[in-house]
Residue frames as qw, qx, qy, qz and C-alpha x, y, z in Angstrom:
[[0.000, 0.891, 0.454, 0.000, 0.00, 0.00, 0.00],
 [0.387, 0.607, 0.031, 0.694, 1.32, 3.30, -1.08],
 [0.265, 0.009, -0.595, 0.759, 2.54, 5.25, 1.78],
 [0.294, -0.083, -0.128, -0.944, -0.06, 8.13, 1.51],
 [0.668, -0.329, -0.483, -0.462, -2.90, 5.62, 1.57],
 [0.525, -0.254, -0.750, 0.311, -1.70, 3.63, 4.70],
 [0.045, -0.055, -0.509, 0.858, -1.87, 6.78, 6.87],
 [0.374, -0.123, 0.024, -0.919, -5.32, 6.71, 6.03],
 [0.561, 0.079, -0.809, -0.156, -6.09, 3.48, 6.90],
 [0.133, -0.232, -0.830, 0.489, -7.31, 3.51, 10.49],
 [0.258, 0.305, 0.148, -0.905, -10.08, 5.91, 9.44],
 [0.278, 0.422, -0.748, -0.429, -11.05, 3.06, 7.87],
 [0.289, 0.155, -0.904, 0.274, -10.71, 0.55, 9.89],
 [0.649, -0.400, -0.264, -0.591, -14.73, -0.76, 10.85],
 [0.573, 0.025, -0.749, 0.330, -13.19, -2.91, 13.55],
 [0.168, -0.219, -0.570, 0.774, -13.83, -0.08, 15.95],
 [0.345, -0.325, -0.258, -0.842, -17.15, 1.22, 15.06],
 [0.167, 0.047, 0.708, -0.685, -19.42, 1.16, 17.95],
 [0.184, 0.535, 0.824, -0.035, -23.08, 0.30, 18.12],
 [0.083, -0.490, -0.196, -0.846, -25.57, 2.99, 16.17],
 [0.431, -0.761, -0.484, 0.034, -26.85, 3.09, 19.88],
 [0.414, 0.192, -0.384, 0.803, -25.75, 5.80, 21.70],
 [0.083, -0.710, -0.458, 0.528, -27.07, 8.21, 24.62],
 [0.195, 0.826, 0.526, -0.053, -28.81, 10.89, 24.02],
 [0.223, -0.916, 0.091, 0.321, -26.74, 13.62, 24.28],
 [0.391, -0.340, 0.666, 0.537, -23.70, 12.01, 22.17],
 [0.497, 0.332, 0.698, 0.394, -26.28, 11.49, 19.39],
 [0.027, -0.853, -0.518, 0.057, -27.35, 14.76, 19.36],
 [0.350, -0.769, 0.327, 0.423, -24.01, 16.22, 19.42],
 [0.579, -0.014, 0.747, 0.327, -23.10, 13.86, 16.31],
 [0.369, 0.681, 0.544, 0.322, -25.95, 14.93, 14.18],
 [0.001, 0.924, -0.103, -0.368, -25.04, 18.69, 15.04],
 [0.224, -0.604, 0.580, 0.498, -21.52, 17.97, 13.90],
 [0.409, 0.042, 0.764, 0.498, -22.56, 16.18, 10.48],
 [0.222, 0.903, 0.363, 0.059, -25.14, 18.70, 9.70],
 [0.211, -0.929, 0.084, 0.292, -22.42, 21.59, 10.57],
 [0.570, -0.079, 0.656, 0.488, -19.51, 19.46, 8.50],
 [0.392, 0.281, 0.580, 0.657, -21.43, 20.74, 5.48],
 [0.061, -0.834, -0.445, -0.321, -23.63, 23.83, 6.58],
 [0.576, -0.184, -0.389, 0.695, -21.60, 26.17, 8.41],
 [0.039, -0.387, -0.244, 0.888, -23.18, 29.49, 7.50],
 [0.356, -0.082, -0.315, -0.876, -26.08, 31.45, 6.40],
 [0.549, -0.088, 0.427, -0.713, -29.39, 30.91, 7.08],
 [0.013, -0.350, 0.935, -0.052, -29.95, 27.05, 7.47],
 [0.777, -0.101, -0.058, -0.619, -33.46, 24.69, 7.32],
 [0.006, -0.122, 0.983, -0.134, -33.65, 21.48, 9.25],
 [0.756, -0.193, -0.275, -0.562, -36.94, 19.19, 8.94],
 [0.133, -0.316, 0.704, -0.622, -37.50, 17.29, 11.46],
 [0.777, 0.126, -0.137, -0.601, -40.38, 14.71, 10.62],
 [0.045, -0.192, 0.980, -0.017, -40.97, 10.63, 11.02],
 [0.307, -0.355, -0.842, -0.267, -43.58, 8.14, 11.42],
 [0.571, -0.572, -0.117, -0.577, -46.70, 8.62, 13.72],
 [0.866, -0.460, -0.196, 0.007, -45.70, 7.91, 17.32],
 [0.612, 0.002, -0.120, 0.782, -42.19, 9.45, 16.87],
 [0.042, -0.937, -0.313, 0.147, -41.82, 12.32, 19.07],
 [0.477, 0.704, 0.238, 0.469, -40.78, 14.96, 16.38],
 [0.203, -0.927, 0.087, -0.302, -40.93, 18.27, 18.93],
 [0.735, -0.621, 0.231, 0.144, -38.08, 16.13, 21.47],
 [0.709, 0.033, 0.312, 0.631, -35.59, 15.23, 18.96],
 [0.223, 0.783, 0.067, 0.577, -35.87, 19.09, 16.98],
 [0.249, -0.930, 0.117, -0.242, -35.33, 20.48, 20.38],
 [0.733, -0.527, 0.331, 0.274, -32.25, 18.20, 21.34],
 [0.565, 0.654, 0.299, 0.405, -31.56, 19.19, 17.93],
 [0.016, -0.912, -0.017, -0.409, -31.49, 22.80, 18.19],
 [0.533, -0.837, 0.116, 0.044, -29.83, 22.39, 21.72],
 [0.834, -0.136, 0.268, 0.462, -26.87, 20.38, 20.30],
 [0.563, 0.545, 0.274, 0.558, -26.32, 23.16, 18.03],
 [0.033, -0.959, 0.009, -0.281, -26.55, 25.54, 20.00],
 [0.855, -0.468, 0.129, 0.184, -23.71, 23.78, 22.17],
 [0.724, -0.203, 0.270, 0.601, -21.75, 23.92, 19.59],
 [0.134, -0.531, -0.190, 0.815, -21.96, 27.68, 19.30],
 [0.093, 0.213, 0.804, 0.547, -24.65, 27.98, 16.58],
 [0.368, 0.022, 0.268, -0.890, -27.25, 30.39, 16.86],
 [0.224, -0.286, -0.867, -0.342, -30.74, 27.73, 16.16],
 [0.528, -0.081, 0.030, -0.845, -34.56, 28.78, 16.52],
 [0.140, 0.040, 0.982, 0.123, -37.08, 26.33, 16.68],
 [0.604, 0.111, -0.327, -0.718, -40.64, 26.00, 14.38],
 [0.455, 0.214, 0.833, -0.232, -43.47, 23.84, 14.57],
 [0.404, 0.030, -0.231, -0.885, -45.48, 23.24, 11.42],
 [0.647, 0.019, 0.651, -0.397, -48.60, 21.31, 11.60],
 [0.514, 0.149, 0.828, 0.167, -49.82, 18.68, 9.49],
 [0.509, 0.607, 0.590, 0.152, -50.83, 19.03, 5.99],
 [0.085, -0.872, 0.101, 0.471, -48.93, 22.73, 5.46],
 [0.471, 0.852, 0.218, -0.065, -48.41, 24.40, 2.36],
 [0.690, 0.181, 0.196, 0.672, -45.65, 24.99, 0.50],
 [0.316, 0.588, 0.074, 0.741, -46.39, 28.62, 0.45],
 [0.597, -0.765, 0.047, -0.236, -47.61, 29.23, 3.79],
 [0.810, -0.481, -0.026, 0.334, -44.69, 27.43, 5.18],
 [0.536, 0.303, 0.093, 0.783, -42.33, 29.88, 2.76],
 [0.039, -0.696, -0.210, -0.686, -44.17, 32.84, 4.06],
 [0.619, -0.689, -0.131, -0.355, -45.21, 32.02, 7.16],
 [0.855, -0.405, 0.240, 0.218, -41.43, 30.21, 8.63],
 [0.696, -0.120, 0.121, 0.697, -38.40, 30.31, 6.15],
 [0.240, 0.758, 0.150, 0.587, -38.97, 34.41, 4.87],
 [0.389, -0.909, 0.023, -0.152, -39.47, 35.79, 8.47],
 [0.905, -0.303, 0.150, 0.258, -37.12, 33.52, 9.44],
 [0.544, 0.348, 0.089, 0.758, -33.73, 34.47, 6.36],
 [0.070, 0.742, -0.033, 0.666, -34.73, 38.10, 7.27],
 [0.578, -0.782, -0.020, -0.233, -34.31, 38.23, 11.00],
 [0.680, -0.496, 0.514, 0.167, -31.32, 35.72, 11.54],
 [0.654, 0.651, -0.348, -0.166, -29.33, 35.82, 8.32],
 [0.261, 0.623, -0.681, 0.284, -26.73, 33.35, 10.13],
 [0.566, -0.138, 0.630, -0.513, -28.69, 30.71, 12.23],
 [0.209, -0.002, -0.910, -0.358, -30.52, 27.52, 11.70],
 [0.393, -0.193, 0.301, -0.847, -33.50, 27.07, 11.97],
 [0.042, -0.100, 0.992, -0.057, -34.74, 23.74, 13.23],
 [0.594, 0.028, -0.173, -0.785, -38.42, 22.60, 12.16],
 [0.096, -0.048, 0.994, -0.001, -40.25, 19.78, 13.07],
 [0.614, 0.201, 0.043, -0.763, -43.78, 18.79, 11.59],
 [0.637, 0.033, 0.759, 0.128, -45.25, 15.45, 9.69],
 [0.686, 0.681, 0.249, 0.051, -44.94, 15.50, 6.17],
 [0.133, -0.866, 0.232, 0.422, -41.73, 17.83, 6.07],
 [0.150, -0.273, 0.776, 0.548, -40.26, 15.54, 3.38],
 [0.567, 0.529, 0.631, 0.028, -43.23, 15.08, 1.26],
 [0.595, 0.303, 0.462, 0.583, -42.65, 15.98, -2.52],
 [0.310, 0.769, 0.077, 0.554, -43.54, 19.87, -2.40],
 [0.382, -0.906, 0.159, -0.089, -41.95, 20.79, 0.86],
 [0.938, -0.120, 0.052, 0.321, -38.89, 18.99, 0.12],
 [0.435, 0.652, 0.009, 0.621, -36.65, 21.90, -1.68],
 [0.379, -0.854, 0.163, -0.316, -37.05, 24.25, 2.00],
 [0.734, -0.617, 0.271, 0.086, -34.39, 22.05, 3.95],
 [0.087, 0.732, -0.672, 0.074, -30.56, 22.25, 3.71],
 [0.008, -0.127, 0.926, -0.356, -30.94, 18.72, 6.39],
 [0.800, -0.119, -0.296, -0.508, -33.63, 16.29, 6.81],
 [0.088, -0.190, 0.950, -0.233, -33.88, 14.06, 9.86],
 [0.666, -0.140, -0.422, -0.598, -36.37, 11.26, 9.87],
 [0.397, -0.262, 0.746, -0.466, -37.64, 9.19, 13.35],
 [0.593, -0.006, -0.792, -0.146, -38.62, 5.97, 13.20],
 [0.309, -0.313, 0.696, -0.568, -40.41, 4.50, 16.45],
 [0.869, 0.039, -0.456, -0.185, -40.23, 0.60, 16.58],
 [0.433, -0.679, 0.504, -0.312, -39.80, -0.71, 19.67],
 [0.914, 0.146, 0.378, -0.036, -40.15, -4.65, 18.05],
 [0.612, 0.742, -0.264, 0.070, -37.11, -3.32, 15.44],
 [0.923, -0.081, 0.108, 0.359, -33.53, -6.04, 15.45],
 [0.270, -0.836, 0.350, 0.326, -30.56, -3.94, 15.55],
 [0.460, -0.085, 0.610, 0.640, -29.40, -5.25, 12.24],
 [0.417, 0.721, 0.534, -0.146, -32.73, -3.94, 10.43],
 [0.133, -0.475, 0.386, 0.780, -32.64, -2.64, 7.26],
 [0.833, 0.431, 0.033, -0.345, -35.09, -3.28, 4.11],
 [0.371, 0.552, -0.746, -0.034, -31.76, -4.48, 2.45],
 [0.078, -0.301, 0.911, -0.272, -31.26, -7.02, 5.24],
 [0.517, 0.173, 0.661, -0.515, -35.10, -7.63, 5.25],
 [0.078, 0.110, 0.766, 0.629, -35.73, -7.79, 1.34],
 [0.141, 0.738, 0.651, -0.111, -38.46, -5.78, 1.92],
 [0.256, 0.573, 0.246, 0.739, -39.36, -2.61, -0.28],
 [0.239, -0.238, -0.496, 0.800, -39.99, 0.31, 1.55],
 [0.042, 0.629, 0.758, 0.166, -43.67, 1.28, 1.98],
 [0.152, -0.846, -0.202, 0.470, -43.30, 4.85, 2.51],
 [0.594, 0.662, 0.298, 0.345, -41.01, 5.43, -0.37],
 [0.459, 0.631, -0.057, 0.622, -39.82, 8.75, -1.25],
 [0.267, -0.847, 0.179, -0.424, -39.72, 10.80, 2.50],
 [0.936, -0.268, 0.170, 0.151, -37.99, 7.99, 3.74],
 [0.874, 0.200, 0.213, 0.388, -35.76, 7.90, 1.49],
 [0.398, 0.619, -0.111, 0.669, -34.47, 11.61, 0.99],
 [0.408, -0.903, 0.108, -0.082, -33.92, 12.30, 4.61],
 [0.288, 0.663, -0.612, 0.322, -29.96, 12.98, 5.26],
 [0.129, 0.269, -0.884, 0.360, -30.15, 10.80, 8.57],
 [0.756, -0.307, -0.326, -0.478, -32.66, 8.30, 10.09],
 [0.038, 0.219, -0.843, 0.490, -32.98, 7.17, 13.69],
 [0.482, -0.594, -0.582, -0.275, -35.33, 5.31, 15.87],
 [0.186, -0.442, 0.398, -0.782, -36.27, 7.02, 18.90],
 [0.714, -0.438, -0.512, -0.191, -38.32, 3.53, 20.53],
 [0.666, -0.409, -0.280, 0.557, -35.55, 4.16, 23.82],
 [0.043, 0.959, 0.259, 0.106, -35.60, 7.89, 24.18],
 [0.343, -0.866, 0.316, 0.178, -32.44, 8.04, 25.85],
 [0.405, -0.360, 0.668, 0.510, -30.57, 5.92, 23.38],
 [0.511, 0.733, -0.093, -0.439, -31.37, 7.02, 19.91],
 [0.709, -0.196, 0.656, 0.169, -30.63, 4.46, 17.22],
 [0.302, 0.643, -0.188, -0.679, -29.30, 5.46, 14.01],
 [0.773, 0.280, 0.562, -0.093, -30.81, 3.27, 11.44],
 [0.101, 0.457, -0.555, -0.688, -29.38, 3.17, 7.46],
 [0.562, 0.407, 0.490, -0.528, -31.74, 2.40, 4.83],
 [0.528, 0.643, -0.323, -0.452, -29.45, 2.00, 1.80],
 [0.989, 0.117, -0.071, 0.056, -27.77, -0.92, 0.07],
 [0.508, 0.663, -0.502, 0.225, -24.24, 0.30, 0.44]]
């Protein structure tokens, strides 16, 4: 192996990956830092959105808090069910760019990744809440299709929230 590569070889190395369980606070700190990894400035849109029974408002605010931790100005928004593409552009990301031109602004609602409200978010988390779900799960692993489809599928990170205090980040692709 060429020198250059080897040094990059323990960053590699899956031997030491830990479980996608973690407390609460470490996961929450994580997703700040891999949202921030590619969003560092200007005004910012998380969604915040999952299945019925996932609670949407707890994870946006441990959201928001982790960011703010890691000195990030972050707001938080509620929209409600069934909301408009133009109401939510008027009514959340206009006030919102004009007041805090340098913040994020964390949203949580149900639908937030459905096909015309998708374009508003920079980040997209999606919750899962299956307490009866096998810590290998995956449709891959299950050879099942996924019955939700497309909001599923374009969120940047998916977790289940069935153990509130250990969030379990769940992947949903084939690689």
């Amino acid at each position: 192996m060429p020198a250059a590569l080897a040094t990059l070889a323990p960053r590699w190395d899956t031997r030491d990956m830990g479980s996608t369980t973690t407390d609460r606070a470490t996961f929450f700190d994580g997703l700040a830092a891999e949202f921030l990894q590619h969003y560092r400035t200007g005004p910012r849109f998380v969604a915040v959105t999952g299945v019925p029974g996932a609670d949407l408002p707890a994870a946006a605010d441990a959201l928001a808090d982790a960011l703010r931790a890691a000195g990030q100005q972050a707001e938080r928004a509620h929209a409600a069910a069934g909301v408009q593409a133009d109401d939510l552009r008027a009514g959340v990301v206009t006030p919102f760019r004009s007041a805090a031109p340098d913040a994020v602004l964390v949203v949580d609602g149900p639908g937030l990744l459905d096909a015309g409200l998708r374009g508003f978010w920079n980040f997209s988390v999606w919750i899962e809440h299956d307490p009866e779900r096998d810590a290998d799960w995956s449709f891959v692993a299950t050879g099942r299709k996924d019955p939700l489809g497309a909001p599923r599928e374009v969120a940047s990170v998916l977790f289940d929230d069935a153990d509130p205090d250990r969030p379990r980040r769940l992947f949903a692709d084939s690689c």
